[in-house]
C-alpha positions as CSV (number, residue, x, y, z in Angstrom):
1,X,14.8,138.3,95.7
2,X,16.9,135.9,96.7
3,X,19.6,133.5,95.0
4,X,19.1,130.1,96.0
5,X,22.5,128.0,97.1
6,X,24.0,125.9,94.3
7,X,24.3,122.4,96.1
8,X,27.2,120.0,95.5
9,X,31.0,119.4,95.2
10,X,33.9,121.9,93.6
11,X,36.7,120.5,91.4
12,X,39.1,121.0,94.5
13,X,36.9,119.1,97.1
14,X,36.8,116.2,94.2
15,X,40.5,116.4,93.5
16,X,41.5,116.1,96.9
17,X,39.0,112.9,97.5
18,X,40.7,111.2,94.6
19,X,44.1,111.2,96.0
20,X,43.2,110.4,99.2
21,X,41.6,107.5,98.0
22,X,44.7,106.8,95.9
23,X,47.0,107.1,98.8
24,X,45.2,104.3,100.9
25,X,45.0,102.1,97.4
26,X,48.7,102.6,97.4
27,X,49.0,101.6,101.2
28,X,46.5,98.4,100.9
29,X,48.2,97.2,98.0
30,X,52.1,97.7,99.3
31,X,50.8,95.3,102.1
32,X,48.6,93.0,100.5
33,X,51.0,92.1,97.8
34,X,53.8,90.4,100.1
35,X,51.1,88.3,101.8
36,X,50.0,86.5,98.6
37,X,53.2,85.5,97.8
38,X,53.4,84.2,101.5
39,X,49.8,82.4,101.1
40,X,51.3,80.7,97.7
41,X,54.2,79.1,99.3
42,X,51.8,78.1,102.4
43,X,49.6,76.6,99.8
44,X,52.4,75.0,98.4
45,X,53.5,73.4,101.4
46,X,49.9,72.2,102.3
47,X,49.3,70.9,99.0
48,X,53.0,68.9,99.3
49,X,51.9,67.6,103.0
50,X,48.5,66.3,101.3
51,X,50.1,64.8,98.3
52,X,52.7,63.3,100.9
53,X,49.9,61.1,102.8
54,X,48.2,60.2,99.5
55,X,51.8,58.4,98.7
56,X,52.0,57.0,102.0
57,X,48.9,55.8,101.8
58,X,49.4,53.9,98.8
59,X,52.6,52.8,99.8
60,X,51.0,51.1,103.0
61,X,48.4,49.3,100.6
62,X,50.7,48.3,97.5
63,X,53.7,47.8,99.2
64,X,55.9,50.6,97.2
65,X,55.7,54.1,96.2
66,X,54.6,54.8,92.3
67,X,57.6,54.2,90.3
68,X,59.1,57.9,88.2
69,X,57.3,56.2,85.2
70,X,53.7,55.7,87.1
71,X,54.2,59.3,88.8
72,X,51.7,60.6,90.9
73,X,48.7,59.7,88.4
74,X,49.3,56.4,90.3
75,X,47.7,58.4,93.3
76,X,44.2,58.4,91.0
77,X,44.6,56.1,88.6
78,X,45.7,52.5,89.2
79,X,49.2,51.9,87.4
80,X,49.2,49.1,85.1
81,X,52.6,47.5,85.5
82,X,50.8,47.1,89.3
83,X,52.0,44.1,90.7
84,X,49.1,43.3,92.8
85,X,45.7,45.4,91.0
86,X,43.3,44.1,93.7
87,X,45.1,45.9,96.7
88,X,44.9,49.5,95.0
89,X,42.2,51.6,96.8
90,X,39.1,52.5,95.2
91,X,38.3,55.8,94.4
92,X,42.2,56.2,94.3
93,X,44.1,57.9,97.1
94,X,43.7,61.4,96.0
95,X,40.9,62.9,93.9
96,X,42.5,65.2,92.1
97,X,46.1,66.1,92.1
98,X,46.4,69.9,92.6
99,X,49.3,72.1,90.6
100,X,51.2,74.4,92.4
101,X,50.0,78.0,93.0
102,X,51.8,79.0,90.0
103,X,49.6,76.6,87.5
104,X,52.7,73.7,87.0
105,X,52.4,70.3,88.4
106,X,54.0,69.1,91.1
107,X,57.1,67.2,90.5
108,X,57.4,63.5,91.6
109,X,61.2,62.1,91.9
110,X,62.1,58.7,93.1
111,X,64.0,58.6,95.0
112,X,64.1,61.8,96.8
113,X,67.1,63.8,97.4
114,X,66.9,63.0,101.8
115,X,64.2,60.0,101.2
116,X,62.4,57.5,99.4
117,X,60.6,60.1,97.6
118,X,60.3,64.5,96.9
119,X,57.5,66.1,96.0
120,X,58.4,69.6,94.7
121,X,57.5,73.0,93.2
122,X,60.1,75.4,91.4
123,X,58.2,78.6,93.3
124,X,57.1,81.8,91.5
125,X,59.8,81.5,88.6
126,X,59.6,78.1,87.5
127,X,63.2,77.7,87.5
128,X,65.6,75.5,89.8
129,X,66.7,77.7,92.5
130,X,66.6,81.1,93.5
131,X,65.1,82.8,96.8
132,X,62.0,84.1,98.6
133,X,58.9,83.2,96.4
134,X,61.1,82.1,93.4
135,X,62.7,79.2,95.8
136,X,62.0,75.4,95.3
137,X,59.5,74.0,97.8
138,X,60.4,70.3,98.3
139,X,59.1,67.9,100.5
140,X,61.8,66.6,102.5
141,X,62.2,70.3,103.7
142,X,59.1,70.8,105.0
């Protein structure tokens, strides 16, 4: 008689898959990680660059920017110390204003620190300062 072959995988052969697959988790995520933090400061910057137009827009049509007060809820909504109501764009000039990549709002100062106007984020942290994804995005440095 003859013993039939047992068919499948030893402890050993399992082991040795598991940490292979660990190692290249270990590798994808070493390089993945960087690049979101990259991504969130692009976004940052695009979303700035959008917000930017909006306000130049509305500063073509009503003559100003939003005052601090009106902030950039002017962009959507039409202020209501407005001097002249009938020249603010229907449908506003943005639809809705994005936060940054780290879930805060953008920050609206008038005037800006090199202009009439900054839009900014406080980065990763949420604090002034600091460097690399923790750094303050603002407008007139883009």
């Amino acid at each position: 008689m003859r013993r039939s072959a047992e068919h499948g995988f030893t402890l050993v052969e399992l082991m040795v898959v598991i940490v292979i697959i660990g190692l290249l988790a270990t590798i994808v995520a070493i390089n993945v990680i960087p690049a979101t933090d990259t991504a969130r400061v692009e976004k940052a910057k695009a979303d700035i660059a959008t917000i930017e137009q909006a306000l130049e827009q509305y500063r073509l049509d009503n003559l100003a920017y939003p005052s601090a007060t009106d902030g950039l809820q002017a962009l959507i909504n039409p202020p209501a110390a407005l001097a002249q109501p009938q020249r603010y764009r229907r449908g506003g000039y943005i639809k809705k204003l994005p936060n940054d990549p780290w879930g805060r709002p953008y920050r609206y100062a008038v005037p800006g620190r090199k202009g009439a106007f900054d839009i900014s984020s406080l980065g990763a942290d949420g604090q002034p300062g600091g460097d690399n994804e923790n750094a303050d995005i603002y407008s007139s440095e883009l």
